[in-house]
Phi, psi and omega in degrees: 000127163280114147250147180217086179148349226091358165258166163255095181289150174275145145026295203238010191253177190264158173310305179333318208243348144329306181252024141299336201273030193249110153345124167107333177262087167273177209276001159295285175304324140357280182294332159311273197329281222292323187290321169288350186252340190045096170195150204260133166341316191287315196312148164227181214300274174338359169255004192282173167246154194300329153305320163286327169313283191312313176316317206290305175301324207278299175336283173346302208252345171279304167296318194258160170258109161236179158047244203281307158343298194247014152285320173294335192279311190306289184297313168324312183293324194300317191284324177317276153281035179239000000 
């Protein structure tokens, strides 16, 4: 199992619809990320190599606001404007 972000994608999914399952990520940015990295859409998880993981990951957590990060920014602005 790849973890990225702090999530666990799954397996057996195509990356594309994979790196939906990470907070913050939709299948529109999905397809930015994937493109920019040039790894073809289609792949699924289990066939990548550690290299594309790593590749996959570092993009993910360097560039995007996910997961624990943009739960917290969200509920922050929310207690804010209240």
């Amino acid at each position: 199992m790849a973890r990225i972000a702090g999530a666990t994608i799954p397996t057996d999914k195509r990356v594309e619809i994979a790196l939906t399952y990470i907070y913050g990520i939709g299948l529109q940015t999905s397809r930015k990320i994937l493109a920019a990295l040039k790894i073809n859409p289609d792949t699924r998880v289990k066939n990548f190599t550690e290299d594309e993981v790593i590749r996959l990951r570092r993009m993910v957590e360097d560039k995007y606001r996910v997961e624990g990060d943009l739960k917290r920014e969200i509920l922050t602005n929310i207690k804010r404007l209240k």
